[in-house]
Residue, then its C-alpha position, 0 to 999 in steps of 0.5 A: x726912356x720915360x714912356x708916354x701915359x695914354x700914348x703908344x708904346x713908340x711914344x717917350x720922353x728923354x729924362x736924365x736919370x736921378x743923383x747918384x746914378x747914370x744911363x750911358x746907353x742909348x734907348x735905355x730904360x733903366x738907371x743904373x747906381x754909382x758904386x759905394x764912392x762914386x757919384x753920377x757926373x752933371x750929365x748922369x752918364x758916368x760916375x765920378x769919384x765922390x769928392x772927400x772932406x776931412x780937416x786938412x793941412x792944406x786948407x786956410x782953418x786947417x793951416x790957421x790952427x797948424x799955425x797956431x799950435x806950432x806958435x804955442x809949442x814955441x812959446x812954451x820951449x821959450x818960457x821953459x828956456x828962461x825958467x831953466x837959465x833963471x831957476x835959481x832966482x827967487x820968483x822961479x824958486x818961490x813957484x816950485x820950479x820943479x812942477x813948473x818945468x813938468x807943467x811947461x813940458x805938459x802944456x807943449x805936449x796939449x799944443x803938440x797933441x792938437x796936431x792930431x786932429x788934423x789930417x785925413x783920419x787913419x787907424x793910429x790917429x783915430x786911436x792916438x789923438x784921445x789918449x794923447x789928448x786926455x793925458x797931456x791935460x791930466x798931467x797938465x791939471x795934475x801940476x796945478x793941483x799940486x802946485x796949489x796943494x803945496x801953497x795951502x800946505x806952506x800956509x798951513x805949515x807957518x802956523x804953530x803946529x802945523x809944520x808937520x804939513x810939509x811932510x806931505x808934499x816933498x818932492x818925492x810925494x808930489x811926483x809920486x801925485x802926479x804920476x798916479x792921478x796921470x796913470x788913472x787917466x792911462x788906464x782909462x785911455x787903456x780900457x776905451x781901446x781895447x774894448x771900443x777903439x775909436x776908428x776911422x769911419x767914411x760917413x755920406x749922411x752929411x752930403x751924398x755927393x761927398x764922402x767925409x772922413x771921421x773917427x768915431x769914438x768907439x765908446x761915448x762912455x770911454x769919451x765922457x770918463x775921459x773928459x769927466x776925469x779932467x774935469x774933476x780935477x780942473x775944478x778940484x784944482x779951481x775950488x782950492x786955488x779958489x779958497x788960497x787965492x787971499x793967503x799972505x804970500x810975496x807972490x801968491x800964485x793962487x790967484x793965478x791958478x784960480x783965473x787960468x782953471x776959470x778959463x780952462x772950465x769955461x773952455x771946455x763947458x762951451x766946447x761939449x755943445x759945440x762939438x755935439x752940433x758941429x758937423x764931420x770936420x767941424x767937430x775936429x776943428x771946434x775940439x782942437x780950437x778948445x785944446x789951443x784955447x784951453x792950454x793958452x790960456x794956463x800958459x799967459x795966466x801961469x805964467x805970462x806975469x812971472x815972466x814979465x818979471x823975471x825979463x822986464x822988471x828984474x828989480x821985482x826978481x831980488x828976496x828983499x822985494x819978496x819979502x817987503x811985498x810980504x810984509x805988505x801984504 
């Protein structure tokens, strides 16, 4: 009941109550607040459980990228399965199969962690997602800079004086690499959770008629280290992949290394503007879009034209096509 202004007190007009709260007694006078995670219905005479919004399974974007990360897990168990039952030709041992098997695992583990990010966000997601994120990429990132390491390396060990290079990237030292440059990034993952976990957070500010499920990250600082970290390494592994992208070799790998990191950086320097302005499920969706798109991207541009070799143009697979292609080259 809105009294009259000028008139009697027996005066009044029935005006429904304002979003968010309800009047379900007659001749009231006064609204009352929905609680914390309800809202008033269309007639404001009762409150209704705010709808919840979160990057579900169910829904088409939610189901588009499920698709699509279980498509590029296949695909990486595919290509290791043909790496393994043609290991001992010559363009899988030419390529360091060794780091190329630890590449292949790392990069279904980068298609497997985007599985995270969908869901309603829970305690152990929230906290698991970042750390599984950061390092599958730093030990993804990690066989690429050595891999291109051992290619300057070789290079440099086929000049007079220069064998004693190769001491340094034997199999034990380019394990012992990658495990440190990984453990760093373990320990930064570390640290961000035990002094600002990122949690699950019920946020309103988007729509007061809807509840939207987040993780906020705890600490934006432990988020930068953590993207910074792969970063410094991704454009490590670019500028070397970049200066031996023209050695001779029979099937300089270089190159390849050098387009797929382009495309990783250029991924990823898109991805922190976008994220900063995309909205409660958005945000989860656009990160998980660069996860996918980033590890696609190294998965054809690594290895997309050995196996084109290896399956389609098994005459290209012999040492006498190696080394008339070096020769030529």
């Amino acid at each position: 009941m809105a009294r009259k202004k000028g008139e009697p007190e027996c005066c009044f007009d029935c005006v429904p109550c304002s979003e968010g709260k309800i009047s379900n007694t007659t001749d009231s006078m006064e609204c009352t607040s929905c609680p914390e995670d309800f809202w008033s219905s269309p007639q404001r005479d009762h409150c209704v459980l705010k709808k919840t919004e979160f990057l579900s399974y169910h829904e088409p974007l939610g189901i588009c990228l499920t698709t699509t990360s279980l498509l590029g897990t296949c695909i990486c168990v595919v290509v290791l399965g043909i790496f393994i039952h043609h290991h001992s030709t010559p363009i899988v041992r030419a390529n360091n199969s060794e780091l190329s098997f630890l590449l292949l695992v790392s990069l279904k583990l980068c298609f497997l962690c985007s599985l995270l990010f969908i869901g309603r966000p829970r305690t152990w997601t929230c906290q698991l997602r970042h750390a599984a994120f950061g390092i599958s990429f730093v030990l993804c990132v990690s066989c690429i800079l050595m891999k291109t390491m051992v290619v300057l390396a070789v290079f440099r060990a086929s000049k007079p004086g220069g064998e004693s290079s190769l001491k340094w990237f034997g199999t034990v030292q380019q394990r012992g690499t990658v495990l440190v440059l990984t453990s760093v990034q373990a320990a930064i993952c570390t640290v961000w959770l035990v002094s600002a976990s990122p949690m699950p957070h019920k946020n309103t500010q988007y729509h007061s008629d809807k509840i939207v499920y987040e993780c906020v990250v705890g600490s934006t600082v432990g988020f930068a280290v953590l993207l910074g970290y792969i970063g410094l390494l991704a454009v490590l592994s670019c500028l070397l992949a970049f200066l031996a992208r023209n050695l001779p070799d029979s099937f300089n790998e270089a190159k390849l290394i050098t387009f797929s990191m382009l495309i990783f950086c250029a991924v990823w320097v898109a991805f922190v503007p976008a994220y900063i302005s995309s909205p409660g499920k958005y945000a989860d969706a656009v990160e998980v879009f660069a996860i996918l798109a980033s590890s696609f991207g190294l998965l054809v541009a690594l290895f997309g034209p050995k196996c084109y070799i290896i399956l389609l143009r098994p005459e290209r697979n012999t040492k006498k096509a190696i080394m008339s292609r070096n020769s030529e080259s």
